[in-house]
C-alpha positions as CSV (number, residue, x, y, z in Angstrom):
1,X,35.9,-80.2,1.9
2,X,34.2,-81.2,-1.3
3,X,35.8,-85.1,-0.8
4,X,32.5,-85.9,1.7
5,X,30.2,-84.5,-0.6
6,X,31.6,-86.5,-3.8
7,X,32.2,-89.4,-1.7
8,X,28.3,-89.1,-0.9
9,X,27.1,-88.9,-5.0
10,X,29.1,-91.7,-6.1
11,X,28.0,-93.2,-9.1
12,X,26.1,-90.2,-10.6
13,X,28.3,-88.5,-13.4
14,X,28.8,-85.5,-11.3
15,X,31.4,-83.3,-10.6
16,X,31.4,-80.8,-8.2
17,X,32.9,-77.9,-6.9
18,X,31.9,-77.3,-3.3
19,X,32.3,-73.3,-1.6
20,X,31.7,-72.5,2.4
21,X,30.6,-69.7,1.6
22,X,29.6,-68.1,-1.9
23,X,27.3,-65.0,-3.4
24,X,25.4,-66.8,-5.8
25,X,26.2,-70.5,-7.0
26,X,24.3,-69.8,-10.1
27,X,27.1,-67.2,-10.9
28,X,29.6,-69.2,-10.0
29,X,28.2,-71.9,-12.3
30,X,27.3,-69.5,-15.4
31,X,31.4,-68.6,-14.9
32,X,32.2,-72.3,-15.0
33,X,30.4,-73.1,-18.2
34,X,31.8,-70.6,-19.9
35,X,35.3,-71.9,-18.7
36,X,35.0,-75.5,-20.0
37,X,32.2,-77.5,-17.1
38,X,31.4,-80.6,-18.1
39,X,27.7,-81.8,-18.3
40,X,26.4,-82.2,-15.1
41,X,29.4,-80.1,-13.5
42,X,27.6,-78.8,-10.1
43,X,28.2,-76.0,-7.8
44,X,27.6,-76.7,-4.2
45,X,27.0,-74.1,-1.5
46,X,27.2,-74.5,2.0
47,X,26.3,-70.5,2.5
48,X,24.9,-68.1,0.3
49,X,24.3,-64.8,0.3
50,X,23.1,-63.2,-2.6
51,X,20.7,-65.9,-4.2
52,X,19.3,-64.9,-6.9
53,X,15.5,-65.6,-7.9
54,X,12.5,-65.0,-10.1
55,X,11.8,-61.6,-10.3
56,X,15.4,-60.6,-9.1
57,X,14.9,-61.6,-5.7
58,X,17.4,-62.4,-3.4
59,X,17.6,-64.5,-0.4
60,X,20.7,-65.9,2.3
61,X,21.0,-69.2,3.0
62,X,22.4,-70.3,6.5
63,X,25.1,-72.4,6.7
64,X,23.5,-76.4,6.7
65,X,19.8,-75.5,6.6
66,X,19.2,-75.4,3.4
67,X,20.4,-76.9,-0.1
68,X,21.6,-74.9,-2.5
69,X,23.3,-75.7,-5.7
70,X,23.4,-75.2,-9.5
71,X,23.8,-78.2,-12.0
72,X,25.4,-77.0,-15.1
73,X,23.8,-78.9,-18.5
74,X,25.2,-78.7,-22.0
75,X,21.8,-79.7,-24.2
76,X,21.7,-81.0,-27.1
77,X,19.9,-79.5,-30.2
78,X,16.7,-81.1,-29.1
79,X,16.8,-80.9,-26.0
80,X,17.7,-77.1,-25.9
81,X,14.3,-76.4,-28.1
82,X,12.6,-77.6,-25.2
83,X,14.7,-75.3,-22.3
84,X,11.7,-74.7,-20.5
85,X,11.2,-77.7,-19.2
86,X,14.7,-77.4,-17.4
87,X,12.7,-76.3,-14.3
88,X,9.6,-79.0,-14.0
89,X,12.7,-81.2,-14.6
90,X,14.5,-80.4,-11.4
91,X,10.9,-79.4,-9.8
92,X,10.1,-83.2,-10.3
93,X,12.9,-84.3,-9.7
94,X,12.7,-83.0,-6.1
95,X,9.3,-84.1,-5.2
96,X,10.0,-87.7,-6.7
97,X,13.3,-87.8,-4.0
98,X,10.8,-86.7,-1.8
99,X,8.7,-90.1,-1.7
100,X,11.0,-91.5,0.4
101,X,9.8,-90.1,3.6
102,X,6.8,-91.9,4.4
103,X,5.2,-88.8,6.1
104,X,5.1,-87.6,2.4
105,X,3.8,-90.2,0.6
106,X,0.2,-89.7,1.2
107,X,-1.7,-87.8,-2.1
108,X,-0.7,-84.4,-3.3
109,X,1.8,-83.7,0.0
110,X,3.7,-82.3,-2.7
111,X,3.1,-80.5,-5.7
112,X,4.7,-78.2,-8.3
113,X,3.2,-74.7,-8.7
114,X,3.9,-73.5,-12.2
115,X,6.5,-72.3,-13.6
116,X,9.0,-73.0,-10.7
117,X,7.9,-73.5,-7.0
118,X,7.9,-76.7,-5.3
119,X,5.0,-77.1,-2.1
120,X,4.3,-79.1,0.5
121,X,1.1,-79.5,1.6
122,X,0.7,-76.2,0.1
123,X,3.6,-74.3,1.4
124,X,6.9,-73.4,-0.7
125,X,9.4,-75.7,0.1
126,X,11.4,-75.0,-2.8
127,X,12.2,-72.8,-5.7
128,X,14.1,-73.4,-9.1
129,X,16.1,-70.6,-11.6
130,X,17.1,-71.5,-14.8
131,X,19.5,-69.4,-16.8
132,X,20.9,-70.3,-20.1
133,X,24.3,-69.4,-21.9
134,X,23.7,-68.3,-25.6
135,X,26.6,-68.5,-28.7
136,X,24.5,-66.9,-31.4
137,X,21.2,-69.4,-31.7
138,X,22.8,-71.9,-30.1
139,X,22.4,-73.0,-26.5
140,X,25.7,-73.8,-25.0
141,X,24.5,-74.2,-22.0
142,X,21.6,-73.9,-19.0
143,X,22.2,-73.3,-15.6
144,X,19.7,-75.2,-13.2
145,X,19.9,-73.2,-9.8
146,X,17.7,-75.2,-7.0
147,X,17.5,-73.7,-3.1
148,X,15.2,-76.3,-0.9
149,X,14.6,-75.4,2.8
150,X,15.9,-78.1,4.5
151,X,16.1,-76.9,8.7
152,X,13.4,-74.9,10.3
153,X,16.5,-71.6,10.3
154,X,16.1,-71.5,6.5
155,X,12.5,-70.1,6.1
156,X,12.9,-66.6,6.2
157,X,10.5,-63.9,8.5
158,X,7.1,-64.7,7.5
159,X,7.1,-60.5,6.9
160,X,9.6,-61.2,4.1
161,X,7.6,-63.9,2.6
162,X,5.4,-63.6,-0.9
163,X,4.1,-67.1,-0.6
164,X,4.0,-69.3,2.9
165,X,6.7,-71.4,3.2
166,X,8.0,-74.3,4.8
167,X,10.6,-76.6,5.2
168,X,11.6,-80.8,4.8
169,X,12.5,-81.5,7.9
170,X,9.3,-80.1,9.8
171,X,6.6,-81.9,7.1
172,X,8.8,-85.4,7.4
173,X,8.8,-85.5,10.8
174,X,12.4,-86.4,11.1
175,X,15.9,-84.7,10.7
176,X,16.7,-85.3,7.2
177,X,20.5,-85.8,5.4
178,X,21.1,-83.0,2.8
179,X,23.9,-85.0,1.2
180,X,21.4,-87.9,1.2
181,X,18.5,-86.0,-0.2
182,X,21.0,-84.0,-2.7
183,X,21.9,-87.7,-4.2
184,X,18.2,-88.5,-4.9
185,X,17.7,-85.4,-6.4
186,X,20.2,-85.7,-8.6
187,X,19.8,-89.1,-9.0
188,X,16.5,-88.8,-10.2
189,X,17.1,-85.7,-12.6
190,X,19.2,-87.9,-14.5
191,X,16.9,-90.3,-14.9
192,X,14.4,-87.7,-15.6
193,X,16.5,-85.9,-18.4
194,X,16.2,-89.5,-19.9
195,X,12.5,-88.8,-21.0
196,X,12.4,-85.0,-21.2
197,X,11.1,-84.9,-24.1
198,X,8.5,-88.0,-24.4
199,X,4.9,-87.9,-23.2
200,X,5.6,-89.9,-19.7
201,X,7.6,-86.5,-18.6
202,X,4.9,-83.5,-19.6
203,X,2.4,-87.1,-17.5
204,X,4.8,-87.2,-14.8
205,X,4.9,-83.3,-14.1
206,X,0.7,-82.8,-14.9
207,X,0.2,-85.5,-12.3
208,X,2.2,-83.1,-9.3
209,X,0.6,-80.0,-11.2
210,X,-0.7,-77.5,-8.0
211,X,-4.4,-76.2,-8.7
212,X,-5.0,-78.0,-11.3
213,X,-9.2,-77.6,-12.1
214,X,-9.3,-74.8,-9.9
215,X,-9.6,-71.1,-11.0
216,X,-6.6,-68.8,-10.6
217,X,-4.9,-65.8,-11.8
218,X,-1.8,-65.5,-13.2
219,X,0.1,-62.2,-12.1
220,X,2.6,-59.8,-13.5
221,X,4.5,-58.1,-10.3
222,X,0.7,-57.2,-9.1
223,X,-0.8,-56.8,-12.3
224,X,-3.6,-59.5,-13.7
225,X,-2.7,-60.4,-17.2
226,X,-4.9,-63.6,-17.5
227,X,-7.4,-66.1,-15.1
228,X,-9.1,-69.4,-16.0
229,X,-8.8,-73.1,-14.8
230,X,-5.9,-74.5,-14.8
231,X,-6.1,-77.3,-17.8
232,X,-3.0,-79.0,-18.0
233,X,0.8,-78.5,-19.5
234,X,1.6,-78.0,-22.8
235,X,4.2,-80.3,-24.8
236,X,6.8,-77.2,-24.0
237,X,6.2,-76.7,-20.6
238,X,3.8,-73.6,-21.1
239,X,0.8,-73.3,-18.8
240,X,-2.8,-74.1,-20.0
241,X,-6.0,-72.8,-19.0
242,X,-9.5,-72.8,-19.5
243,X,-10.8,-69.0,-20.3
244,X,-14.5,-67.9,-19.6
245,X,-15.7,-69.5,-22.8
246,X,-14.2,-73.2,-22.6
247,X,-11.5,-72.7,-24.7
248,X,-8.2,-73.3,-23.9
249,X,-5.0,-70.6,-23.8
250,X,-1.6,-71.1,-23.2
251,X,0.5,-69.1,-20.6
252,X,3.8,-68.6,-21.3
253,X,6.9,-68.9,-18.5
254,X,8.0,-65.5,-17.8
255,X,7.9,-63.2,-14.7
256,X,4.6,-64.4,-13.6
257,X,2.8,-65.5,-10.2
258,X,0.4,-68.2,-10.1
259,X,-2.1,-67.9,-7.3
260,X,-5.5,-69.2,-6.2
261,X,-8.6,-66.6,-7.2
């Protein structure tokens, strides 16, 4: 079953391992790096049903109407002092696949709601988990877990929802591939990782960045720990805002929500 989906990212230095059905491919990926994956080694899921979130949440995906995979990396040294920009790397690398639709091209039909939520036109269309693999103070390797609701079956029950959400197929207009789309995704994370850590990246991702000049709050569970204007990304990936007095703070990645005040 994997030979269609490999036949379909030829020419991208991927291998895969492809499941019918699976609990969590970010699992079965963290198990694979430890057991010798190869950079880039991805997990593919046709259904899932423990995904695994921010925050601990959990979510099924239905059998073809949705993507959901994990793409292992082994980082180097420099790269791995900059993990956090892991997720705005596969968060990019989404919405620049996403150009080729032309219902989508039109300014900000997509954006990237820090630290891990892809929208369009202001809905979640996607979500990103990163989880690393630690041997004493070295990274040996990160786990880039991506789900993106493809079909109009893979939003879940609005009374389930923490943020509206949405799904490719009904903001293109058109029935969309998911091997196709899967290729430009990964076909532009590679080409992404290629500038991780120069100036054009932190440009690229600032340019998609949701809210940016507006005031918001960012949220613990339900708890306010800080509001301001969203400012910009940091070097690292951190979140900067502008407080009451005009100066600038940095937000951290961590269990946090970003919403409009």
């Amino acid at each position: 079953m994997a030979d269609e989906l490999e036949n379909r990212l030829v020419g991208l230095p991927i291998q895969v391992r492809r499941y019918s059905s699976i609990t969590s491919s970010n699992d079965a990926a963290l198990d694979w790096a430890m057991h010798g994956s190869p950079d880039y080694g991805l997990v593919f899921a046709d259904h899932q049903s423990a995904g695994r979130g921010r925050l601990n949440h959990t979510w099924v995906t239905q059998p073809g109407a949705a993507l959901a995979f994990s793409l292992i990396l082994h980082p180097k040294p420099t790269e791995a002092k900059m993990a956090s920009l892991f997720s705005p790397l596969a968060a990019l690398a989404l919405c620049e696949a996403l150009e080729k639709y032309p219902a989508l091209r039109r300014p900000k039909s997509f954006e990237i709601k820090w630290p891990n939520d892809v929208l369009i036109h202001g809905r979640k269309v996607a979500g990103v988990l990163v989880e690393s693999i630690w041997l004493g103070n070295k990274m040996h390797s990160a786990v880039i877990g991506m789900g993106v609701n493809i079909k109009p079956e893979s939003i879940p029950p609005a009374k389930e929802l923490a943020f509206p959400a949405t799904c490719v197929e009904t903001e293109a207009g058109l029935t969309v591939d998911r091997f196709d789309l899967l290729h430009d995704i990964l076909e532009r994370l590679v080409a992404l990782r290629a500038v991780l850590l120069e100036k054009e990246f932190i440009a690229r991702y600032e340019h998609l960045l949701a809210y940016k000049g507006q005031k918001v709050n960012i949220m613990d569970e339900k708890r306010i720990t800080a509001s301001g204007i969203v400012a910009g990304i940091a070097p690292n990936g951190d979140l900067l805002l502008e407080d009451e007095t005009g100066q600038t703070v940095t937000t951290i990645a961590g269990d946090v929500h970003l919403r409009p005040s």
